[in-house]
C-alpha positions as CSV (number, residue, x, y, z in Angstrom):
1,X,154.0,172.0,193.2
2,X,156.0,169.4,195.2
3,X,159.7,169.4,195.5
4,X,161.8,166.3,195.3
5,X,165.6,166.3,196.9
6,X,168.5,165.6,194.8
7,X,172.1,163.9,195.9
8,X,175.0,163.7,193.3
9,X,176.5,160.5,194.7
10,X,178.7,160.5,191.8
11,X,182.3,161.7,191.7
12,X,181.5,163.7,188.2
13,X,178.8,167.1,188.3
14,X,176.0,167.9,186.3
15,X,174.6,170.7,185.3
16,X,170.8,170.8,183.5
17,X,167.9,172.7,183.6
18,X,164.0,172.5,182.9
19,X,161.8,175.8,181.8
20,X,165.0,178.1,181.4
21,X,166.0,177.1,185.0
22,X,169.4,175.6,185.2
23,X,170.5,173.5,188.1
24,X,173.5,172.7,188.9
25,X,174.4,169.0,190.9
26,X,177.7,168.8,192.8
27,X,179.1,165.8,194.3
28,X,177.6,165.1,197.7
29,X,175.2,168.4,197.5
30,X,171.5,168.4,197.7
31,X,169.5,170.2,195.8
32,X,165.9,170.5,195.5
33,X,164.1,170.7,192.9
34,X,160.3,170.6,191.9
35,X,159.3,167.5,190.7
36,X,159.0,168.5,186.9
37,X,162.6,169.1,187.3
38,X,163.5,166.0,188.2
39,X,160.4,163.8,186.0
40,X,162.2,166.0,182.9
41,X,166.1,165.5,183.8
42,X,165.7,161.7,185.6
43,X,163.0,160.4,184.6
44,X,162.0,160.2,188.5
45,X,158.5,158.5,188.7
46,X,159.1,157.3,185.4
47,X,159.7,153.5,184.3
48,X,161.8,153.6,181.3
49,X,164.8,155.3,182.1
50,X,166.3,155.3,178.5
51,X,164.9,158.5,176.9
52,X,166.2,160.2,180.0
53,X,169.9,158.5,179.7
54,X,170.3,159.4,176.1
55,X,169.1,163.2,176.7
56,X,171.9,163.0,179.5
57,X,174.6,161.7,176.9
58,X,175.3,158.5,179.2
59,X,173.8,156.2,176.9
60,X,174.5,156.7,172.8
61,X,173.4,152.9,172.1
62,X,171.0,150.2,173.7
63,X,173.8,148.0,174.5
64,X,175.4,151.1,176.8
65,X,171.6,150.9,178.7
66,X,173.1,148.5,181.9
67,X,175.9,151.7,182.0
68,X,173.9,154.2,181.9
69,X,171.2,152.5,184.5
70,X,174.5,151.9,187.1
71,X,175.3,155.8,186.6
72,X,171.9,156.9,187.4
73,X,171.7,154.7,190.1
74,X,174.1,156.8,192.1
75,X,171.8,159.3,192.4
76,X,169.4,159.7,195.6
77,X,166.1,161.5,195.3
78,X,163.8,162.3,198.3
79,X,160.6,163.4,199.0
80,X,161.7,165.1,202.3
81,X,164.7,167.3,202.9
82,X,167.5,164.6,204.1
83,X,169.2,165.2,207.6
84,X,173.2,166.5,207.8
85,X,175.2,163.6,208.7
86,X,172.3,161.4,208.4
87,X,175.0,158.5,207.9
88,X,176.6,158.6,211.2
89,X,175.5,156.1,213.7
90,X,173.2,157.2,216.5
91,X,174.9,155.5,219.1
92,X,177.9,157.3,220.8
93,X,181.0,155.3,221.6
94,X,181.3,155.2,225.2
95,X,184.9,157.1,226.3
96,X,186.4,156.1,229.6
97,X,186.9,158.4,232.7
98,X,190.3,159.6,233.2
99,X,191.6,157.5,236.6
100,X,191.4,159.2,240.2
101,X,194.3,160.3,241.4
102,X,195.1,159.6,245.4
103,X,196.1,162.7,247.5
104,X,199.3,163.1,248.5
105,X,201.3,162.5,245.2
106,X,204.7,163.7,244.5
107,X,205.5,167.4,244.2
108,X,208.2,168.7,242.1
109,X,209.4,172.0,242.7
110,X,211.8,174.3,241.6
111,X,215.8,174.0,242.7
């Protein structure tokens, strides 16, 4: 059994399940799920998406199909777990060194 990784990229949860196994989908959290799961509650793998929309309640009609397919499509799914902070650039901003200092600056001292 293969497991496919799930990111909510919407601003909204969800919460389904397949088999009496509920899932839950937060914003911004991955969660992985076997591939049944995801077949079952996406349609991942699966070219016509609007079975899956309608069992969702985002689509009630075929003119609400474009909506429904733009609500989906903020969804990621990956075959391999996805890296923290894979978004940040790899390349680290260069930071300058602080300047050198000659000897024999002024000392303050105490009156």
């Amino acid at each position: 059994m293969s497991s496919i990784f799930v990111i909510n990229r919407s601003d909204k949860k969800l919460k389904d399940g397949y088999a009496g196994v509920f899932y839950d989908f937060l914003p911004n959290q991955v969660v992985e799920v076997p591939l049944e799961v995801a077949q079952h509650v996406f349609g991942y793998g699966i070219e016509n998406k609007e079975p899956f929309l309608a069992r969702l309640g985002w689509v009630k009609t075929a003119n609400e199909l474009d909506e429904g397919l733009a609500r989906l499509s903020k969804w990621e799914f990956h075959t391999e777990k996805p890296k923290k902070n894979d978004s940040l650039s790899p390349i680290v901003e260069p930071v300058p060194l602080r300047p050198v200092r000659a000897a024999g600056g002024k000392v303050l001292s105490a009156a």
